[in-house]
C-alpha positions in Angstrom: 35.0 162.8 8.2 35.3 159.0 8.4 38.9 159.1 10.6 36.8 161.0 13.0 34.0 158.9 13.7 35.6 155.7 13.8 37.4 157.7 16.4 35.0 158.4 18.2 32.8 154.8 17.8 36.6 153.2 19.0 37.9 155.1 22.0 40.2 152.5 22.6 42.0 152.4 19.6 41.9 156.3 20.1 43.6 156.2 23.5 46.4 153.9 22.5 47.1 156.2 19.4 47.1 158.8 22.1 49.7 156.8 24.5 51.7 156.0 22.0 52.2 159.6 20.6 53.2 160.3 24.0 56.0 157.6 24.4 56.8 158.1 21.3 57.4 162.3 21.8 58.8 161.6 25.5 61.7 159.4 24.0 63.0 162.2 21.3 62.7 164.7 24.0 64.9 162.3 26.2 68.9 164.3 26.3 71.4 161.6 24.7 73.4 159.9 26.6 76.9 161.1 27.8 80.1 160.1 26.0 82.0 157.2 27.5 84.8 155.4 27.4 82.7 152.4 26.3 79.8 154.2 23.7 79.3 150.8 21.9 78.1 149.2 25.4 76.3 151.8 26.1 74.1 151.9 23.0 73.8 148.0 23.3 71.9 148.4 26.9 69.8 151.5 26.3 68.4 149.4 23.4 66.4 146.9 25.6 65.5 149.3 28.2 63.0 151.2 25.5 62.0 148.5 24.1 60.8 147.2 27.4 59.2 150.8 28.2 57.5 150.5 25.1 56.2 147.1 25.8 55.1 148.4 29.0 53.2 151.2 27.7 51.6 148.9 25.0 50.3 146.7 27.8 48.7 149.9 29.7 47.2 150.7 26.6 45.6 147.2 25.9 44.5 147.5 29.6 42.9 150.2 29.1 41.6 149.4 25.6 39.7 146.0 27.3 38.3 148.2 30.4 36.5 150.8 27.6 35.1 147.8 25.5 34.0 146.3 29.3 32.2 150.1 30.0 30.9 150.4 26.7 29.5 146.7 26.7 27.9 147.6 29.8 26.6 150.7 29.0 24.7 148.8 26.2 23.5 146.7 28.9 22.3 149.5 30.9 21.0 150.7 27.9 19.2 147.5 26.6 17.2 147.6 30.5 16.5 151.0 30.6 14.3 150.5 27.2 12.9 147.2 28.8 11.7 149.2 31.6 10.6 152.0 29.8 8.5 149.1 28.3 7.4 147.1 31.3 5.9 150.5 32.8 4.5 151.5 29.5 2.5 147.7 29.8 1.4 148.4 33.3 0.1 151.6 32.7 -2.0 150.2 29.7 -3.1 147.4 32.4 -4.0 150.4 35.1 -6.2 152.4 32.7 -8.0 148.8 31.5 -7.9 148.4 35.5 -10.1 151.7 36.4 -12.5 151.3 33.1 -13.2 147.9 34.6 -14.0 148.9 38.3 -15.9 151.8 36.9 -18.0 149.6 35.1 -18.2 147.2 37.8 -19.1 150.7 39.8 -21.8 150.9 37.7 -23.2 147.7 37.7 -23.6 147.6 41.6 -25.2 151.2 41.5 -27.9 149.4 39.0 -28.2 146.7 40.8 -28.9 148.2 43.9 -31.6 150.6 42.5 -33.0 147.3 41.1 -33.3 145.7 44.7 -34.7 148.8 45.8 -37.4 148.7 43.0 -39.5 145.7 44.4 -39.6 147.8 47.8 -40.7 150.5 45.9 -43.1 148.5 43.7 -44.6 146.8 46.9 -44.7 150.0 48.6 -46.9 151.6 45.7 -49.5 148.8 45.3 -50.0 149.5 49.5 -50.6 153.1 48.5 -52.7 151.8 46.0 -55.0 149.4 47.9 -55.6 151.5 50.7 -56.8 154.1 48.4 -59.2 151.8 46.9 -60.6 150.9 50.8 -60.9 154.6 51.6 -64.9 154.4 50.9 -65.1 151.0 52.9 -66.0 151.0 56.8 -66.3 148.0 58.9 -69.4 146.8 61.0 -68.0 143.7 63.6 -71.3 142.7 66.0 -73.9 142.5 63.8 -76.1 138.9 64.4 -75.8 136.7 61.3 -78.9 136.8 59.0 -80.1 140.2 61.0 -80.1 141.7 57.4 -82.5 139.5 55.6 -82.2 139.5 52.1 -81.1 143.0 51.7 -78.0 143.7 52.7 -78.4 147.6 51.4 -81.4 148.2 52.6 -80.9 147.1 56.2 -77.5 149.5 56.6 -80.2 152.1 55.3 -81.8 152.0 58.3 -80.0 150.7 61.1 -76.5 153.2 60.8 -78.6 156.1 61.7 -80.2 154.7 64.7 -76.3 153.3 65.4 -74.6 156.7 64.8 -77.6 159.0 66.0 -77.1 161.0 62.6 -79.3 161.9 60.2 -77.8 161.6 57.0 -78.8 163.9 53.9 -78.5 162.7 51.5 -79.7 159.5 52.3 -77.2 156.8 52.8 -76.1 154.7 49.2 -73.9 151.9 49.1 -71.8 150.8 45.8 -71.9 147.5 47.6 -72.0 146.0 50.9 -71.6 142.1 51.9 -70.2 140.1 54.9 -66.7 138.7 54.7 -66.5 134.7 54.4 -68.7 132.2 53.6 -72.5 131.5 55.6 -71.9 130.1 59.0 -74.5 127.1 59.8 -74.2 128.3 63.9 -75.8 130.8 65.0 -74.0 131.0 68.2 -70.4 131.5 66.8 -69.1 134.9 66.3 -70.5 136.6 63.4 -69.2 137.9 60.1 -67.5 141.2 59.4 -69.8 143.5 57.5 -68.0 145.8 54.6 -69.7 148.2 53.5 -68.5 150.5 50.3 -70.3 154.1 50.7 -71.4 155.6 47.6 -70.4 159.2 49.3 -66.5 159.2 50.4 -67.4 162.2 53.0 -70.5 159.6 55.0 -68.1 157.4 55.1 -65.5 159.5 57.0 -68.5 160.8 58.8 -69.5 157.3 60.6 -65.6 157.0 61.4 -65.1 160.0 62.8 -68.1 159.3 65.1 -67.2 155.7 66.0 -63.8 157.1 66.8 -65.4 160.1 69.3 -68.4 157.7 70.8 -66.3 154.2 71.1 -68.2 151.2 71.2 -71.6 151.8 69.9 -74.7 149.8 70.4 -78.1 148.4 68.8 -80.6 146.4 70.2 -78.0 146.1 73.1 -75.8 144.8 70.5 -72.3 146.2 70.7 -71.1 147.3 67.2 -67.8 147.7 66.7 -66.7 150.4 63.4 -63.3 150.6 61.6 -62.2 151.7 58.7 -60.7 149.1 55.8 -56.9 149.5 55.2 -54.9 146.9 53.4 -53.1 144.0 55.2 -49.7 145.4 55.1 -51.1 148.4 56.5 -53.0 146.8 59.4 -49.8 145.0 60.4 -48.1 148.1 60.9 -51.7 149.2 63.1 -51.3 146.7 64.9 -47.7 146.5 65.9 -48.1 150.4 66.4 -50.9 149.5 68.9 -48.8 147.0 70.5 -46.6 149.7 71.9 -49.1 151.8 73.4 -48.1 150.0 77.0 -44.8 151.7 77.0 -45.7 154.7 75.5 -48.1 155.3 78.5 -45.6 154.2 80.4 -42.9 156.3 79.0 -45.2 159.1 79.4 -45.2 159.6 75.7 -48.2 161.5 74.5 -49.2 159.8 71.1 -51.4 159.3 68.8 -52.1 156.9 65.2 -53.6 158.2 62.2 -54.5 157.0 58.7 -53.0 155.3 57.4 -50.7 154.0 59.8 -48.5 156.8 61.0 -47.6 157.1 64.6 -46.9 160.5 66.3 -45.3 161.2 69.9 -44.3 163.8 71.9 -41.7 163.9 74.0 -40.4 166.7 76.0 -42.3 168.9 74.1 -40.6 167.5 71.0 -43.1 165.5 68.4 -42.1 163.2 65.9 -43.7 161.2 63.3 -43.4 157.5 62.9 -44.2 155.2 59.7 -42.7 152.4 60.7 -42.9 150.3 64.1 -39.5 149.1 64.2 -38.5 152.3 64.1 -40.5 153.8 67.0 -39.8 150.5 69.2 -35.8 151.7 68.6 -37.0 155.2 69.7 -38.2 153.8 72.7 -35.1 151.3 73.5 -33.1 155.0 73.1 -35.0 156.9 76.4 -35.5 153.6 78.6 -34.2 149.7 78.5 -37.2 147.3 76.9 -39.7 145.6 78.8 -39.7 142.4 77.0 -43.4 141.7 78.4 -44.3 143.9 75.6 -44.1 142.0 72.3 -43.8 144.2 68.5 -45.6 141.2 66.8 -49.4 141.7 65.9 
């Protein structure tokens, strides 16, 4: 059907074919003209008038002919757009996706990362754990003169910790090893060494503890002896700064109490609570009263 689709590709030339099958028709339907006196005339003016209708009518159809190539040019415009932006948002979506797999990763990477930051924490925290189990045999003896124990470190602890304690011990008290802490000091007269002694028997070892802690101060020779246990630096920080707040807590009237290794428990109100870390107990304490800032955290 070739007539029809160049029909239907040209609309234009359709419509003027259209028009002029109308002026065309519209003129032979026209009545002839009345008989005059003067037909000859007549004929000579209708002549012009038709031809100037039919000039008019070809103009309207040129008119319209340029106004359907305008619409269809801009159609093809509109059309020629509508794929660019079909494309443009085809291109951004692309870029979205690549967008999310990139913060996911990133996502990813900061979740790693902070696990790893945690890990030295973790690490440090362990090799505390660690330490203070290795110290769990070891007491400390602070008071004893320098040189009291001769040559034999072993053998005086032997026999002077049951006169200290007032226990008899059975089995006999063992050492893995026991020595003083720093090198000789040439004066007699300054304060002495700390004694650390590692009990071959864990339980003796808690037993001379427990007893130091129930008796306080104890003494030989009307020497005062003073008896700890051996934790790890880290962990006698927090002792100490958990110490430190023992002012307020009186104060507070905050029962309380610190236990191995350095955990802190209080009762208020009938309501106890553990603590593991001083900072944490000190913002306890700023919660039920304002801070006395005579009373320092630092060891």
């Amino acid at each position: 059907m070739p007539g029809g689709n160049s029909s239907t590709k040209n609309p234009g030339k359709l419509a003027r074919q259209l028009l002029f099958s109308e002026a065309l028709l519209h003129s032979k339907a026209s009545p002839p003209a009345p008989v005059t006196q003067q037909p000859t005339q007549h004929h000579n003016m209708s002549d012009p008038a038709q031809e100037s209708t039919m000039d008019r009518i070809l103009q309207e159809i040129s008119a319209v002919d340029r106004r359907l190539e305008g619409m269809d040019n801009t159609m093809a415009s509109l059309t020629a757009e509508t794929k660019s932006i079909r494309l443009d948002i085809a291109g951004f979506q692309s870029r979205v996706l690549g967008l999310e797999q990139r913060v996911s990763l990133v996502e990813a990477h900061v979740a790693s990362s902070w696990d790893r930051d945690q890990e030295p924490l973790y690490l440090r925290s362990k090799m505390t754990d660690l330490e203070d189990r290795s110290r769990r045999d070891n007491v400390r003896f602070l008071g004893f003169p320098e040189a009291i124990e001769g040559e034999d470190m072993n053998l005086f602890l032997r026999e002077a910790l049951p006169k200290l304690m007032g226990i008899t011990f059975d089995p006999p008290l063992e050492f893995q090893r026991a020595y003083r802490l720093g090198p000789k000091r040439p004066d007699a007269t300054t304060r002495p060494r700390t004694i650390i002694a590692c009990f071959l028997r864990h339980m003796q070892a808690r037993q001379i503890i427990q007893r130091a802690r129930t008796h306080g101060t104890c003494q030989l020779d009307g020497q005062e002896i003073r008896i700890s246990a051996d934790f790890s630096q880290e962990t006698s920080n927090h002792r100490r700064a958990f110490l430190a707040l023992r002012p307020r807590l009186r104060q507070m009237e905050v029962k309380y109490g610190l236990f191995e290794l350095a955990r802190m428990w209080v009762m208020k109100n009938g309501v106890s609570q553990d603590f593991y870390d001083p900072e944490d107990l000190q913002s306890f304490l700023d919660g039920l009263q304002p801070l006395d800032t005579s009373i320092s955290l630092s060891p």
